[in-house]
N, C-alpha and C positions, 0 to 999 in steps of 0.2 A: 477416541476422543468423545468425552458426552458433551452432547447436543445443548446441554443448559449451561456450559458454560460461553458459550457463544453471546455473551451480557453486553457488548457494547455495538455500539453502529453507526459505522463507516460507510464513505462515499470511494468510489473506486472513479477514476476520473481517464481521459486520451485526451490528447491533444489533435485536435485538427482544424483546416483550413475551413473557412467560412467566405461568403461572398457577402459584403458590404451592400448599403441602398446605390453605393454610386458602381456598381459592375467590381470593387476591387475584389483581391483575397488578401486574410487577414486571417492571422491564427488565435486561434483561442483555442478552450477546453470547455471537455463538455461530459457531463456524468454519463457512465459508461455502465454503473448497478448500483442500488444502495443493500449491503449486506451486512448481516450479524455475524459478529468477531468475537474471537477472543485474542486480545492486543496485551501485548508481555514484553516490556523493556528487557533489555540483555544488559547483563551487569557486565562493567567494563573493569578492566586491572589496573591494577596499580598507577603504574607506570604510565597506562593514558589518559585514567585523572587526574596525573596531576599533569602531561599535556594543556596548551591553551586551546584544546580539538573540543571546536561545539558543535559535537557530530554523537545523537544519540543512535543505537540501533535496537530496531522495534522485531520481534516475532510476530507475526499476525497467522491465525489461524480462521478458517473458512469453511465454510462448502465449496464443493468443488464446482468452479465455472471453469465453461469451454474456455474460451474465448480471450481468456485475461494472458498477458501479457507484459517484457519489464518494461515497454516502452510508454504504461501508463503508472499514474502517481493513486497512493491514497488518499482522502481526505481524513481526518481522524482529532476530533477538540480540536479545530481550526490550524493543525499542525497538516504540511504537507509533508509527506513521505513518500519517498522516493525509490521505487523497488527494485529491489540487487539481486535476487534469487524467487523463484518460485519452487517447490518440494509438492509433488504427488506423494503424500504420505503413502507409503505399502503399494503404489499403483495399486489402489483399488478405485479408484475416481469417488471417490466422497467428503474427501478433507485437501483443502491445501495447505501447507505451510508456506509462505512468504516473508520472506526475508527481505527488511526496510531499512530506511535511514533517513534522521531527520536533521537538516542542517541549518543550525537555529542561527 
């Protein structure tokens, strides 16, 4: 993978509990890394375009972070995605591939 195509930038986001002014917990999300991607639509067939499924699915390509995880979302042009797979390209830890979906 080169490195210059990494052209766009993305928010990597978790979800977690917060404590309120009045002692509650209350969940929100909280930016987790802002990184350079390279973000690639996956063309869909036939058959499930013409589906009424308003479900795109994204490739996103990365550096490689420890840390990341499917149980958090990307942020990406104000679309939330939603990640379904993570890929250690060649286990070499330098690139990740993630596998997204956005449910518009």
């Amino acid at each position: 993978m080169n490195p210059g195509k990494l052209n766009k930038r993305i928010d990597i986001i978790t979800h977690e509990e917060f404590e309120n002014e009045l002692g509650q917990t209350t969940k929100g999300i909280k930016s987790f890394k802002s990184v350079r991607a390279n973000v690639r639509s996956v063309s869909r067939s036939e058959k499930q375009a013409e589906s009424k499924n308003d479900q795109t699915n994204y490739t996103v390509t990365i550096r490689y972070l420890k840390d990341i995880d499917t149980t958090m979302c990307i942020m990406y042009e104000g679309r939330r995605l939603e990640i379904v797979q993570i890929i250690n390209i060649n286990e070499e830890n330098k690139f990740l591939e993630i596998m997204a979906v956005y449910k518009g």
